[in-house]
Backbone as CSV, one residue per row, in Angstrom:
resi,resn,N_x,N_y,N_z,CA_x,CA_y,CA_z,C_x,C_y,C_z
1,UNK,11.237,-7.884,-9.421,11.804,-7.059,-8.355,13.288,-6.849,-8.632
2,UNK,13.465,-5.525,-8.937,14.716,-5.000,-8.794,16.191,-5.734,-8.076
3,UNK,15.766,-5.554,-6.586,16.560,-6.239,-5.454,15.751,-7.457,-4.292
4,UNK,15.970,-7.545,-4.013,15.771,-8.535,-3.140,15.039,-8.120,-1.973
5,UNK,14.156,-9.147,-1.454,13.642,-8.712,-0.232,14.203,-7.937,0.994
6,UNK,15.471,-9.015,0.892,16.419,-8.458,1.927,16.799,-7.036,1.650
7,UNK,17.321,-6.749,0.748,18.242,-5.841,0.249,17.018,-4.440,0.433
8,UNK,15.576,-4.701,0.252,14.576,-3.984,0.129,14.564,-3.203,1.639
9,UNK,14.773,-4.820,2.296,13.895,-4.711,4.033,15.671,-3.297,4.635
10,UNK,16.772,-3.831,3.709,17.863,-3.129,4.811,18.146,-1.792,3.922
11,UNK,17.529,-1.454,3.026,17.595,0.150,2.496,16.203,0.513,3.497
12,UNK,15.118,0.363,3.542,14.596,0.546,4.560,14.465,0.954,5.722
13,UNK,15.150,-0.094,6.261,16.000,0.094,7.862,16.865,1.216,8.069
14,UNK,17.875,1.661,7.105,18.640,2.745,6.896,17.740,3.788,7.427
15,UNK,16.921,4.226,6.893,16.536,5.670,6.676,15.041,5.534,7.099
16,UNK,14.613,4.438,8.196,13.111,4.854,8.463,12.850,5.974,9.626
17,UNK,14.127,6.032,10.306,13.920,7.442,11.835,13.834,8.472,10.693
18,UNK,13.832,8.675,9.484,13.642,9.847,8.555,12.756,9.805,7.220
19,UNK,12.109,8.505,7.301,10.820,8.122,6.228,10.301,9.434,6.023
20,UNK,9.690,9.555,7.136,8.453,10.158,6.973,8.461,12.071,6.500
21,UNK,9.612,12.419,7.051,10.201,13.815,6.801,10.531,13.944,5.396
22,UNK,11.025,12.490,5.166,11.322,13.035,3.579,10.443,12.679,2.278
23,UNK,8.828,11.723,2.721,7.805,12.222,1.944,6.826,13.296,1.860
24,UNK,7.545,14.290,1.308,7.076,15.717,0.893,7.007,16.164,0.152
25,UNK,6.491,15.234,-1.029,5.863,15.579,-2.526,4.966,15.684,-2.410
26,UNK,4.077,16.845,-2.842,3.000,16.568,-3.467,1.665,15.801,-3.814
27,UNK,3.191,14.596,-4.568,1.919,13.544,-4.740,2.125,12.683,-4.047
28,UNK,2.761,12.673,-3.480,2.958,11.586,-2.270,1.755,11.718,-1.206
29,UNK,1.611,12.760,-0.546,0.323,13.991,-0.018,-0.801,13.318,-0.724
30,UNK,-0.859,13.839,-1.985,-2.014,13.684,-2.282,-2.490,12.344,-2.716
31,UNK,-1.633,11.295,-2.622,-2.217,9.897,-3.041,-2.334,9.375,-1.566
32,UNK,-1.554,9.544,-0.458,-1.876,9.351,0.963,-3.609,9.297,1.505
33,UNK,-3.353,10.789,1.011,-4.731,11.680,1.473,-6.246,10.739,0.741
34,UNK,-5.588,10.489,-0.583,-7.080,9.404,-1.673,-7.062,8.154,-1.297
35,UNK,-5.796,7.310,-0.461,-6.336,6.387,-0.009,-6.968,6.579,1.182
36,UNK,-6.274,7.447,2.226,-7.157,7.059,3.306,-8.576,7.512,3.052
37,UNK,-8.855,8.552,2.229,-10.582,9.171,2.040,-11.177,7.685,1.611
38,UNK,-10.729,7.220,0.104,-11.516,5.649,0.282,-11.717,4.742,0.702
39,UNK,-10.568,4.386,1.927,-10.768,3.692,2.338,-11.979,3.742,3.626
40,UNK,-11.689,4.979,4.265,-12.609,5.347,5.711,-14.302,5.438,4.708
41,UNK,-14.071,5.815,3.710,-15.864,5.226,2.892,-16.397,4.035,2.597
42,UNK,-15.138,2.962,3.110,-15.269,1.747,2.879,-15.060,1.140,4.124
43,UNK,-14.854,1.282,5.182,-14.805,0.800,6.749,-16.093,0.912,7.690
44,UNK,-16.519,-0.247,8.241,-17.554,-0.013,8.473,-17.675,-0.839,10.191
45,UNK,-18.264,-0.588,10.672,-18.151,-1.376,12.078,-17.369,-2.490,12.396
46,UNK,-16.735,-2.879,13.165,-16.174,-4.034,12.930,-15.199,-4.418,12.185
47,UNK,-15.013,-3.942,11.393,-13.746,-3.964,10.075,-12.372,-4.174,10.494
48,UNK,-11.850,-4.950,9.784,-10.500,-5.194,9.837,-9.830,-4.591,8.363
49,UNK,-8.463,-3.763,8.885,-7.940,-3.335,7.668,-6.366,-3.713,7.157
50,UNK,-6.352,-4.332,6.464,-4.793,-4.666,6.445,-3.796,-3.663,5.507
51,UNK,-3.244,-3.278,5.910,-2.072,-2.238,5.573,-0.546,-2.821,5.107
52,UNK,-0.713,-3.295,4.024,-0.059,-3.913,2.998,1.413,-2.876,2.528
53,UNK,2.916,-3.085,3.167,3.922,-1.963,2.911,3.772,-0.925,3.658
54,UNK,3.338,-1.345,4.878,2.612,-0.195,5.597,3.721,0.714,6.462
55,UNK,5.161,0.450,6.210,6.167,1.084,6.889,5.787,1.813,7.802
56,UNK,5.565,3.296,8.189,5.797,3.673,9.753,4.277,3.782,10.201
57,UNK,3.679,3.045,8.809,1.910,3.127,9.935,0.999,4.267,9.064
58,UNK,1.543,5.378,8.199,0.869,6.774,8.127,-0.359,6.513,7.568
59,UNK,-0.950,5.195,6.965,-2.311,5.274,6.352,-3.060,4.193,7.258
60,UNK,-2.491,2.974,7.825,-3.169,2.324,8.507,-3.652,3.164,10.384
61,UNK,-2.647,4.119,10.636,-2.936,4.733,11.937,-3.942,5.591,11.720
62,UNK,-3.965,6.148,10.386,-5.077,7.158,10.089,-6.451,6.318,10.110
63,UNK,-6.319,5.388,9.529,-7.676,4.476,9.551,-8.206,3.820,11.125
64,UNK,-7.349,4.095,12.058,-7.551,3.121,13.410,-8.762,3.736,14.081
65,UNK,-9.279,4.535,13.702,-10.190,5.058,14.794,-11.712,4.851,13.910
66,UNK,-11.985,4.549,12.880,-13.154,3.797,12.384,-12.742,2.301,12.193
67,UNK,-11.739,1.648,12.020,-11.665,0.168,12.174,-11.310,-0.406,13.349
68,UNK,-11.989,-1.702,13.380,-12.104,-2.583,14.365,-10.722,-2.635,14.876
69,UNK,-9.459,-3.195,13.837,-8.418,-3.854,14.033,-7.759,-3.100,12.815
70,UNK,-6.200,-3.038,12.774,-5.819,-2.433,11.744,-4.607,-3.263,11.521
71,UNK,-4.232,-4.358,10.373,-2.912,-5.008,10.771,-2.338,-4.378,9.639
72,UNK,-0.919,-4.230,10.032,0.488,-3.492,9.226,0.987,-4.536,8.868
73,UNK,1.564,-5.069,7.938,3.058,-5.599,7.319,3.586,-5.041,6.613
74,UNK,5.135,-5.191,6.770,5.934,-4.891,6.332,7.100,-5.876,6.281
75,UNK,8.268,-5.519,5.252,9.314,-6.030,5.042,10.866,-5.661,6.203
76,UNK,10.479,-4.122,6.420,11.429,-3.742,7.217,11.169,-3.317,8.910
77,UNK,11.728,-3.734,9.264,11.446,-3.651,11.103,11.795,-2.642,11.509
78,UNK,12.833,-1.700,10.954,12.355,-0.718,11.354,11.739,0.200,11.002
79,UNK,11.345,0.356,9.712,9.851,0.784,9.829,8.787,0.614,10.336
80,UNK,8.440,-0.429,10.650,7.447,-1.208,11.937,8.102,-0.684,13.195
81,UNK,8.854,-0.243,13.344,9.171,0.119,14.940,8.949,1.671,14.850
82,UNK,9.306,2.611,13.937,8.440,3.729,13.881,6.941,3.621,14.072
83,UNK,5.953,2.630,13.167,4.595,3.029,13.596,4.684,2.394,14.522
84,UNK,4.938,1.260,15.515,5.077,0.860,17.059,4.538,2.382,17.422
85,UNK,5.946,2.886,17.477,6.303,4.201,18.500,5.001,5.020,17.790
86,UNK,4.754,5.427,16.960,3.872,6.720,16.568,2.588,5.761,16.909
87,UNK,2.322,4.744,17.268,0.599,4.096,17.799,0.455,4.276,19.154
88,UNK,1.862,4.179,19.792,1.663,4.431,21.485,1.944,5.965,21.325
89,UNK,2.386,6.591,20.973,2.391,8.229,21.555,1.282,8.624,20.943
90,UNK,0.237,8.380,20.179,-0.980,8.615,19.583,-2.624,7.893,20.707
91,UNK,-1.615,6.753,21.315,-2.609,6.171,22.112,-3.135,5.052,20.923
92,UNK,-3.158,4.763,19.790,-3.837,3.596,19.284,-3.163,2.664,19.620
93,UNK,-4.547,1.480,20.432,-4.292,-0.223,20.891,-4.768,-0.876,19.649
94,UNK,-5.274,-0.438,18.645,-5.751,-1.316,18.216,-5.394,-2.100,16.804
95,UNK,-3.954,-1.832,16.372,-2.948,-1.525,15.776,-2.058,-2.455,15.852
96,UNK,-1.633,-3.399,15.064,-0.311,-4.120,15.086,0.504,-4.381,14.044
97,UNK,1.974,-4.326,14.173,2.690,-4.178,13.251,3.906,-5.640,13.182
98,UNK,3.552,-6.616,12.150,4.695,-7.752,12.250,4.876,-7.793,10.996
99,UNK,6.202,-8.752,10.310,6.687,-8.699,8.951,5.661,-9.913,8.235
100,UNK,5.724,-9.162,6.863,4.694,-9.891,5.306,5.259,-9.520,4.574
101,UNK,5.141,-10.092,3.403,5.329,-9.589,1.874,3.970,-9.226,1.001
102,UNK,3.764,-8.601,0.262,3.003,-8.731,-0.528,2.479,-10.606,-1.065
103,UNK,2.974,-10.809,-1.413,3.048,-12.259,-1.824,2.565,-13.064,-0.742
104,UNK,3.378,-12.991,0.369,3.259,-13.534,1.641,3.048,-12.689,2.672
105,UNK,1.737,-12.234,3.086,1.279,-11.279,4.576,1.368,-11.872,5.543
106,UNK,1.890,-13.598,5.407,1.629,-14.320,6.620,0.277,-13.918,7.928
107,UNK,-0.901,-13.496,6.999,-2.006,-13.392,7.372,-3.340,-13.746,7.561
108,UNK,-3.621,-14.810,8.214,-4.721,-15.763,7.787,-6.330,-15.623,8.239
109,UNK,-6.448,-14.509,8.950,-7.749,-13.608,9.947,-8.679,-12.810,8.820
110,UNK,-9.609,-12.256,9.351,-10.656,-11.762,8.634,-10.137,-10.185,7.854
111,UNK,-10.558,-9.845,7.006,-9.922,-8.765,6.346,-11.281,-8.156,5.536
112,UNK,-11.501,-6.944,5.877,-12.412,-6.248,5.165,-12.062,-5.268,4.266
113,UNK,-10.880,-4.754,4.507,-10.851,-3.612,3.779,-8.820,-3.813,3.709
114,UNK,-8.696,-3.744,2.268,-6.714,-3.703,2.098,-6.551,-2.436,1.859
115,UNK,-5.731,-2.041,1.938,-4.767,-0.120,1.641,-3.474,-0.671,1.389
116,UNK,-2.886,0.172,0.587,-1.482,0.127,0.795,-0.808,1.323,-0.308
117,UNK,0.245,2.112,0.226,0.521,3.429,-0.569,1.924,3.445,-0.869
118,UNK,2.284,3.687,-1.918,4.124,3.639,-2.507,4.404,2.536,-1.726
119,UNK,4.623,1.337,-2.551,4.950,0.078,-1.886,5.234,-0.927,-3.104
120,UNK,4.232,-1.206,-3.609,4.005,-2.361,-4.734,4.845,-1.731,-5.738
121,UNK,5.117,-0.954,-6.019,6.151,-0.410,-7.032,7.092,-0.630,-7.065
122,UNK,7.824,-1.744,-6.378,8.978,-2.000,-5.750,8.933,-3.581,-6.406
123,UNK,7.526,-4.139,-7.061,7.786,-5.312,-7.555,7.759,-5.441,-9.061
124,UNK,8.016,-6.414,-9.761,7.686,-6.561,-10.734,6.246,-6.852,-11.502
125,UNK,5.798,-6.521,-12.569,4.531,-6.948,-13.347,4.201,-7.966,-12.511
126,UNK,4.718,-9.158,-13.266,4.451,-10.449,-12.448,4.104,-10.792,-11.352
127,UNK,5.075,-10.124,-10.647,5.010,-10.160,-9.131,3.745,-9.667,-8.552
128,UNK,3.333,-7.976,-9.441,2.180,-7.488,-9.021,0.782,-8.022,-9.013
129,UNK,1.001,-8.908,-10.113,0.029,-9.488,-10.480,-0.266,-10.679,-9.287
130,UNK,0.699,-11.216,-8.682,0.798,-12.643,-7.453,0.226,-11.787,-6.497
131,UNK,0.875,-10.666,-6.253,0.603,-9.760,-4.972,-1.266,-9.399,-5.050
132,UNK,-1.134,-9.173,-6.104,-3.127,-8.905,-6.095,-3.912,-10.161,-6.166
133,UNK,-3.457,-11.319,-6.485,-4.102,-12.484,-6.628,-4.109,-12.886,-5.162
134,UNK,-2.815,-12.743,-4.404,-2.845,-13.011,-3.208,-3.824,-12.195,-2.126
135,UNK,-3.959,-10.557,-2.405,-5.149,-10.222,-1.693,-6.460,-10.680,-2.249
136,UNK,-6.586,-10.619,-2.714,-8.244,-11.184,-3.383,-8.447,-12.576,-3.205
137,UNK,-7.455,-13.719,-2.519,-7.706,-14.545,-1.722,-7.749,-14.409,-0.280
138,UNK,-7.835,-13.408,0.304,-8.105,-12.837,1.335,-9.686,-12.749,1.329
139,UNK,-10.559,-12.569,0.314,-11.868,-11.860,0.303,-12.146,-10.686,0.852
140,UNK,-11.133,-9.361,0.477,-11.465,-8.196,1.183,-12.780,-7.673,0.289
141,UNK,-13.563,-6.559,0.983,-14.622,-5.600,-0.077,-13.704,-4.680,-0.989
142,UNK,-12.476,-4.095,-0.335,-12.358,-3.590,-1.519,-11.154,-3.632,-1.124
143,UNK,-10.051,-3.340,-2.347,-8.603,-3.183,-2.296,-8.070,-1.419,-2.816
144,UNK,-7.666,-0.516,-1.748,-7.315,0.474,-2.434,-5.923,0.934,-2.234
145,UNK,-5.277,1.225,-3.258,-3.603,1.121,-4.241,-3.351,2.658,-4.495
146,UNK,-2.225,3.323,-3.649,-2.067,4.184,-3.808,-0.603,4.126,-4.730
147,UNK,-0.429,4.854,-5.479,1.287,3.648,-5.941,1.941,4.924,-7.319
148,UNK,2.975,4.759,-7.298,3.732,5.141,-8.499,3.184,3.931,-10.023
149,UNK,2.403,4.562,-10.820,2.359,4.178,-11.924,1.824,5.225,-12.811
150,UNK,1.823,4.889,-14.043,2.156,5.663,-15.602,0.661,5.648,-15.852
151,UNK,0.120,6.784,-16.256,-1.277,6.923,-17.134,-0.403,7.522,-18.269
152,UNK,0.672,7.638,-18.580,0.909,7.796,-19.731,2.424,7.674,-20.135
153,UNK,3.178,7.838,-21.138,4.564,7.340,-21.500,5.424,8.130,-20.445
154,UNK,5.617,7.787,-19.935,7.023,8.252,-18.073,7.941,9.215,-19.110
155,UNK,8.044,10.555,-18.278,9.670,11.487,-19.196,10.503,10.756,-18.527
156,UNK,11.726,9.964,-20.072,12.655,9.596,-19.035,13.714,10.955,-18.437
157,UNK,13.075,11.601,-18.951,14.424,12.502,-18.065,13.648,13.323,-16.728
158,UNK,12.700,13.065,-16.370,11.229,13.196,-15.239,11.055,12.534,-14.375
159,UNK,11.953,10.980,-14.159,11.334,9.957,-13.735,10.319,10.713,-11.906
160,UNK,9.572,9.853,-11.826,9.098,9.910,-9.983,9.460,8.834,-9.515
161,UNK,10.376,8.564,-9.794,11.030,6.782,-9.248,12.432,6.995,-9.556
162,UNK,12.362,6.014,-8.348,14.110,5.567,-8.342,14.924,4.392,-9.774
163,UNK,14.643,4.655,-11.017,14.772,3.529,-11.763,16.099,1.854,-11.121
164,UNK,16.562,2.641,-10.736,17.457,1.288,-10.065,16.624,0.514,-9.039
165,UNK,15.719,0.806,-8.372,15.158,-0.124,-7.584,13.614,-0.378,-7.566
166,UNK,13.096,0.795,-8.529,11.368,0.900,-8.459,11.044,0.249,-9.685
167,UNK,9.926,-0.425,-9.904,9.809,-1.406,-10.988,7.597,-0.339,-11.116
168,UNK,7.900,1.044,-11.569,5.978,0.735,-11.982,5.314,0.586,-12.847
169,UNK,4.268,0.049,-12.743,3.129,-0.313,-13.984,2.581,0.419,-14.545
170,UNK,1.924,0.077,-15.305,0.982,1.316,-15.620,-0.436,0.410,-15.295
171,UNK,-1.297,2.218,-15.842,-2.460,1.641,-14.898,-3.247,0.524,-15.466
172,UNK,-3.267,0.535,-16.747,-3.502,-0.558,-17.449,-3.202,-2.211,-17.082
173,UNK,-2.201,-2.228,-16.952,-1.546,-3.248,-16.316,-2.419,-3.741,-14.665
174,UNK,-2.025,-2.681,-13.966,-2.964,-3.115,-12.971,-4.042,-2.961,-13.140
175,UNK,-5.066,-2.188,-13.848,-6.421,-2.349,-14.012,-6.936,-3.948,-14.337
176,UNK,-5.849,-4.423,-15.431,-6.077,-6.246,-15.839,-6.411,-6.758,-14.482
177,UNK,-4.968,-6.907,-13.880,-4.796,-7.880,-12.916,-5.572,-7.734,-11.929
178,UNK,-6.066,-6.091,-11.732,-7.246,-6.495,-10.621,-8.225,-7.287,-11.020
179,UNK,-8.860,-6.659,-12.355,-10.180,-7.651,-12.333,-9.862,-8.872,-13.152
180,UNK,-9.283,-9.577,-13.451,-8.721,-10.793,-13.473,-8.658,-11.565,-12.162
181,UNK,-8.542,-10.318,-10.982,-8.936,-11.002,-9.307,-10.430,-11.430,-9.127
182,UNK,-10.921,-10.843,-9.936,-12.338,-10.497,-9.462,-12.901,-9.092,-8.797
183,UNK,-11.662,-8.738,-9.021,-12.634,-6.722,-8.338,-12.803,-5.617,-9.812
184,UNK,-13.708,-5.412,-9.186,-14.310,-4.172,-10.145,-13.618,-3.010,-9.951
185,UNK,-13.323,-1.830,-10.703,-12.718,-0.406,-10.350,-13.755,0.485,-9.762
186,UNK,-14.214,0.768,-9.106,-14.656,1.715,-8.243,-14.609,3.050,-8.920
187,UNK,-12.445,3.187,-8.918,-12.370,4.453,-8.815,-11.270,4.649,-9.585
188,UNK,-10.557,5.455,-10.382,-9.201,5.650,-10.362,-8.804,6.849,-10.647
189,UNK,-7.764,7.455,-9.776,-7.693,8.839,-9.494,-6.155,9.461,-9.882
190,UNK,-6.431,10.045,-11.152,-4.824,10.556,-11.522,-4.206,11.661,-10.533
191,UNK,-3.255,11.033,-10.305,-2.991,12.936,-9.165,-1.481,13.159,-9.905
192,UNK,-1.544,12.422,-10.849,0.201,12.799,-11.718,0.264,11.942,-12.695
193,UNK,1.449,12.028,-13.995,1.236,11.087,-14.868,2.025,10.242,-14.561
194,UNK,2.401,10.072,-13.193,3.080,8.634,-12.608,2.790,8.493,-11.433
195,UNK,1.742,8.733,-10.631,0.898,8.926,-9.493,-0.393,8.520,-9.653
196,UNK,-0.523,7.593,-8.864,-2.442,7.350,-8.285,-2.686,7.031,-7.810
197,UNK,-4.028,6.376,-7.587,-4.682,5.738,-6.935,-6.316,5.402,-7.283
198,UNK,-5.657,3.563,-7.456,-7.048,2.700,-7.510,-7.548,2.189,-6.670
199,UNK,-9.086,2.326,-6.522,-9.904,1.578,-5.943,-10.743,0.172,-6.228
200,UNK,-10.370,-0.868,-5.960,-11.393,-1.853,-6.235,-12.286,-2.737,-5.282
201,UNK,-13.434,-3.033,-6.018,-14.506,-3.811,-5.160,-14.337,-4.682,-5.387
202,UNK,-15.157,-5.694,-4.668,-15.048,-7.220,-5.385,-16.798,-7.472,-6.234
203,UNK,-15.872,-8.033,-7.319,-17.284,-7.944,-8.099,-18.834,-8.429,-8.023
204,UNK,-18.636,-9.470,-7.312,-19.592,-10.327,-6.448,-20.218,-9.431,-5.044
């Protein structure tokens, strides 16, 4: 990791009353749009979904109305206080938003289904690798990763990342470490050559 948790949680805080206005790429759109489609094919009565970097809510609120329970963590509070506000003017109760890390969700309840979109890119290899070991001790069915990473050599003069603070993988990299968790790939969906989104099951 680039910077620090802290340092993560208070660039964050800065600019979350304007998160959401200023993801208007493309692929930002369109990797949003591929997690929530896999995930709502993967939610099923009862389901609990944990929303991993889930800042102002936009993929876990989308999921609230086929899951049971939908829990958010995040690093920055006020991003959690945006999806607060956008769950009550939407009317979703069923929705809660308190601070986790990847590493640490401080989450110990039933979990069926993980999401999480432009987030993990923010850690290191290593780190990514703790962060997926750590959901897959959760026992979710499936884990789906919407995220800045490379299907092929990044233009450096192109980047889709902030190089001073975004750390991404390629898909390779995370393809290992998932199933090194124990999940199978499902799915994996190029929507850019530094854009996607993976799906995994658990192999069992």
């Amino acid at each position: 990791m680039k910077r620090t948790v802290e340092e993560h949680a208070e660039r964050f805080d800065e600019y979350a009353s304007d998160y959401d206005e200023t993801q208007d790429s493309e692929e930002y759109r369109a990797c949003a749009g591929l997690v929530v489609e896999h995930a709502r094919a993967r939610i099923g009565d009862g389901d609990v979904v944990l929303d991993l970097g889930c800042g102002t809510g936009a993929i876990g609120l989308a999921l609230a109305d086929v899951a049971a329970r939908v829990v958010g963590r995040d690093v920055s509070e006020g991003m959690m206080n945006q999806a607060r506000a956008k769950a009550e003017e939407q009317g979703i109760d069923n929705a809660e938003f308190a601070y986790g890390e990847f590493r640490d969700p401080d989450y110990d309840g039933p979990v069926d289904v993980v999401v999480s979109n432009f987030a993990m890119h923010h850690l290191s290899d290593a780190e990514k690798r703790e962060a997926i070991e750590t959901i897959a001790a959760l026992n979710p069915r499936a884990f789906v990763l919407g995220d800045v990473m490379f299907f092929g050599e990044p233009d450096p003069e192109k980047p889709f990342y902030a190089p001073e603070v975004d750390d991404p993988a390629t898909v390779g990299v995370l393809a290992d470490a998932l199933t090194d968790a124990g999940f199978t790939l499902a799915a994996v969906e190029m929507v850019a050559d530094q854009a996607g989104v993976l799906v995994a099951e658990r192999a069992d």
